[in-house]
N, CA, C and O of each residue as an XYZ file, in Angstrom:
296
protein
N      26.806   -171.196    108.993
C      26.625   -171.494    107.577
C      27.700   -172.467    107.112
O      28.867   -172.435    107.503
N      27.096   -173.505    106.066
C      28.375   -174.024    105.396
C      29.084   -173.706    104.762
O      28.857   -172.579    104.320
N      30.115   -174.240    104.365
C      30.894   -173.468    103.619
C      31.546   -174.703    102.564
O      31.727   -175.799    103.094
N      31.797   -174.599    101.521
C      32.773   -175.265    100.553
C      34.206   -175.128    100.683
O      34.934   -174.194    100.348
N      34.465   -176.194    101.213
C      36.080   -176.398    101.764
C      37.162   -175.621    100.749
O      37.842   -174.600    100.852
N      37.043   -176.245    100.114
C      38.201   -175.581     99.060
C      37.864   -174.023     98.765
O      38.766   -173.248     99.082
N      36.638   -173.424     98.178
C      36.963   -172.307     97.853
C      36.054   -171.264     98.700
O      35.795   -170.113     98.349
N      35.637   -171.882     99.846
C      35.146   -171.057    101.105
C      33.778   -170.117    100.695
O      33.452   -169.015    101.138
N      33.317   -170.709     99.997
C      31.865   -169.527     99.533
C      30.855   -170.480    100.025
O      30.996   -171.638     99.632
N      29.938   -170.243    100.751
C      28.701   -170.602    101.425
C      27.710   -171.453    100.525
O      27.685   -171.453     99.294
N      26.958   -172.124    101.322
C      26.166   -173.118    100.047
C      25.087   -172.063     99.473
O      24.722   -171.751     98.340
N      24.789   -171.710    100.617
C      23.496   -170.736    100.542
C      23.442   -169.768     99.830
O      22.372   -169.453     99.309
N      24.464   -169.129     99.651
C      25.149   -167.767     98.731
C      24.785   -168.401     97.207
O      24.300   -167.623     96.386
N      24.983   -169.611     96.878
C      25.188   -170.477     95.565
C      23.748   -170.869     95.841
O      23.353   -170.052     95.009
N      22.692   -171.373     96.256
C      21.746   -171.372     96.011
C      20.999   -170.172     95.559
O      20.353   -170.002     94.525
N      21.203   -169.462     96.450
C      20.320   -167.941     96.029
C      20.549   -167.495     95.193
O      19.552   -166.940     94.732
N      21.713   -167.325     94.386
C      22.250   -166.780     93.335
C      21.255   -167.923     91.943
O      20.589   -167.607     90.957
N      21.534   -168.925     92.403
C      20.568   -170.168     91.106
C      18.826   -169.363     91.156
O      18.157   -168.919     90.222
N      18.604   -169.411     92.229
C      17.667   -169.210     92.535
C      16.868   -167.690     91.734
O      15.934   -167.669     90.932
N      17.647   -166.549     92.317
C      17.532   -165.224     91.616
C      17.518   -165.594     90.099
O      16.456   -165.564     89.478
N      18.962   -166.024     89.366
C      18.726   -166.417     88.201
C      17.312   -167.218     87.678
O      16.395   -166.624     87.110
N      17.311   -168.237     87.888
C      16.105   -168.972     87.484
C      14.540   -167.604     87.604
O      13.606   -167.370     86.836
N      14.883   -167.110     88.721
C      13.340   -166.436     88.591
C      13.591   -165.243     87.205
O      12.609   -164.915     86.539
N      14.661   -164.802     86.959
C      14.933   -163.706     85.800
C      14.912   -164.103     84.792
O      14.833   -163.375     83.803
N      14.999   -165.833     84.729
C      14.962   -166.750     83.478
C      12.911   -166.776     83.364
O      12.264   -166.898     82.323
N      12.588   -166.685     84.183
C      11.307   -166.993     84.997
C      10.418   -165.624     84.250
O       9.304   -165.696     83.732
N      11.248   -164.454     84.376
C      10.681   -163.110     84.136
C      11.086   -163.288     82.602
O      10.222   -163.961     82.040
N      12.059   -162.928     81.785
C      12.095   -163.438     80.500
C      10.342   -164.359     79.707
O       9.533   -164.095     78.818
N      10.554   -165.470     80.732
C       9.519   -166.015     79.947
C       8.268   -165.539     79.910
O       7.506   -165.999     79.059
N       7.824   -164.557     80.795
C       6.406   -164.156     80.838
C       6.762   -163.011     80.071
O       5.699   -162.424     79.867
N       7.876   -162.259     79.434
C       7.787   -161.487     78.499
C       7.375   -162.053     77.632
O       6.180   -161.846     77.418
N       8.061   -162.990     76.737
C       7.717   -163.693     75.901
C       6.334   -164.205     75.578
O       5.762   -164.442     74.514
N       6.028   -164.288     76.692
C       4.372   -165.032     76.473
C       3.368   -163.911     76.271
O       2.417   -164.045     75.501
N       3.615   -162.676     77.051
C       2.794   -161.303     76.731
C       3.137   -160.696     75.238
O       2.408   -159.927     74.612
N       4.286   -161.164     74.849
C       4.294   -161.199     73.378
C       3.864   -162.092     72.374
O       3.495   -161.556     71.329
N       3.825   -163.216     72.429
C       3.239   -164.225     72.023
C       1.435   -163.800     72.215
O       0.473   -164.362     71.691
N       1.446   -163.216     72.679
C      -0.217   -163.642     73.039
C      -0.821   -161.818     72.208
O      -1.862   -161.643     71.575
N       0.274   -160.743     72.537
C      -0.108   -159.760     71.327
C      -0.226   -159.938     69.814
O      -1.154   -159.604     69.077
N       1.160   -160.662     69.464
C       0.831   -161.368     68.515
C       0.164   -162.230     68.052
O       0.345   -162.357     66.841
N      -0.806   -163.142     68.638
C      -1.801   -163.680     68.522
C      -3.195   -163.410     68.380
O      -4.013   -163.924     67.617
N      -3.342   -162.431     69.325
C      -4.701   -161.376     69.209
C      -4.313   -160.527     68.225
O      -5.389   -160.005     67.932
N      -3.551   -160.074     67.568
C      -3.380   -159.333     66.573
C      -3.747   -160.275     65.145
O      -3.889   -159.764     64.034
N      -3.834   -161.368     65.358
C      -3.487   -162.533     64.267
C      -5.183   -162.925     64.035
O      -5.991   -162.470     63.225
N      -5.313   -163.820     64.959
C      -6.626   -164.206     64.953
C      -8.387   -163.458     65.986
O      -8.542   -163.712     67.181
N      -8.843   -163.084     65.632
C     -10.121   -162.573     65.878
C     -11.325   -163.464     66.130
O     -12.252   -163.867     65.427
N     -10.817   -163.679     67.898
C     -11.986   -164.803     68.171
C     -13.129   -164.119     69.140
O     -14.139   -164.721     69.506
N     -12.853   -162.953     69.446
C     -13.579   -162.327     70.570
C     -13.563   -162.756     72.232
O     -14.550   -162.589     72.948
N     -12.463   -163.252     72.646
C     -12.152   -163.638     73.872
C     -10.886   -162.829     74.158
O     -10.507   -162.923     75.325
N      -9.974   -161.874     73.170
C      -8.898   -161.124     73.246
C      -8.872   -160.331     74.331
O      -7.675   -160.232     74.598
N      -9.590   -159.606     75.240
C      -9.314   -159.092     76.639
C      -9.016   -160.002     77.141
O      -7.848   -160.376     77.036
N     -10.118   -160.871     78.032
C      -9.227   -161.750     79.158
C      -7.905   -162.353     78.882
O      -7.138   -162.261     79.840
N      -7.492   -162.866     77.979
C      -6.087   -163.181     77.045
C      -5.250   -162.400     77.877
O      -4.685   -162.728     78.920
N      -5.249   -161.181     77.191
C      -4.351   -160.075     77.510
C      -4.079   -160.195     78.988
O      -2.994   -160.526     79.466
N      -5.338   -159.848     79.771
C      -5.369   -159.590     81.237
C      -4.724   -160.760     81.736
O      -3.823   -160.482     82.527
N      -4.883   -161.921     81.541
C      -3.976   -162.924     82.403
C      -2.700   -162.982     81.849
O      -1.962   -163.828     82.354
N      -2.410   -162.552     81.273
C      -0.600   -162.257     80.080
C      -0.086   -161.496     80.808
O       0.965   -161.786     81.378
N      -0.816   -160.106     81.004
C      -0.290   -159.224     81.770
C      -0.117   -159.581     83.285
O       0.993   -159.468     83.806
N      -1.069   -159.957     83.906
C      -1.241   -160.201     85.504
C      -0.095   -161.221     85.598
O       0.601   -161.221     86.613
N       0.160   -162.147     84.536
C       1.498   -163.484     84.834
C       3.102   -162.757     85.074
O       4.052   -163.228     85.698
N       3.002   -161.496     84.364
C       3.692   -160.450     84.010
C       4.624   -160.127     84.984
O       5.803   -160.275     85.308
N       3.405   -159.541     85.357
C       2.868   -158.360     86.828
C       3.426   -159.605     88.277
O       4.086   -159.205     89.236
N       3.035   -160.890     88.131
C       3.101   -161.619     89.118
C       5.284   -162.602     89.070
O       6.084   -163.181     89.805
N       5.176   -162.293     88.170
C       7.085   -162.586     87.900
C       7.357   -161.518     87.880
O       8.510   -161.947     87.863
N       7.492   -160.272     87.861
C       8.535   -158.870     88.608
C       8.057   -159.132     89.813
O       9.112   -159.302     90.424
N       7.221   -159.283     90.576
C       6.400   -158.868     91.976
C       7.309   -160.197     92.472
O       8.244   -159.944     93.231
N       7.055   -161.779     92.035
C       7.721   -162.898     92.746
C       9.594   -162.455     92.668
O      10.373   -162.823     93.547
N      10.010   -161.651     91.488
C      11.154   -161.793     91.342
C      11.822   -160.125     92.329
O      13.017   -160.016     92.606
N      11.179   -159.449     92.561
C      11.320   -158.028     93.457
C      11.496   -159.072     94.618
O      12.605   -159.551     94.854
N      10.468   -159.386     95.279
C      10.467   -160.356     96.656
C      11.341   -160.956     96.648
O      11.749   -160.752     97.791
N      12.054   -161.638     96.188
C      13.069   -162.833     96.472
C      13.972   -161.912     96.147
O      14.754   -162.792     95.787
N      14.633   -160.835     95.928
C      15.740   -159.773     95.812
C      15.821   -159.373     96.946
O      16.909   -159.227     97.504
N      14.339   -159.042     97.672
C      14.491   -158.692     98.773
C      14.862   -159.010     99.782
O      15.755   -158.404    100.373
N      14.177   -160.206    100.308
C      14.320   -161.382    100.961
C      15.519   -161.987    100.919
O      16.107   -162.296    101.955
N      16.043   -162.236     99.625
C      17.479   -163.445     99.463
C      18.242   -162.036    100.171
O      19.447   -162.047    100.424
């Protein structure tokens, strides 16, 4: 592995760490959007409000699941 001369911590260690972050920045945002989108179906009444939900949730469901894996893995 490489290493950073001066303060000896691995590149790779510093990628993964960006990496983990960004996906928790990643998970944040699909909260947000499953909120955004309750509040929206709560707002307007167009009759398409299930599938809405279901892909809000499944984006959800699919950033803990991508962000579990790469915990694991890294």
């Amino acid at each position: 592995m490489e290493t950073i001369p001066l303060i000896g911590i691995s590149i790779w260690l510093i990628i993964k760490i960006f990496v983990v972050i960004a996906l928790v920045i990643y998970l944040v945002f699909a909260v947000v959007v499953v909120r955004q989108v309750q509040l929206m179906t709560e707002t307007l009444k167009v009759g398409f409000e299930a599938p809405i939900k279901l892909f809000a949730y499944a984006h959800l469901v699919f950033a803990i699941v991508v962000l579990l894996a790469a915990l694991l893995i890294l």
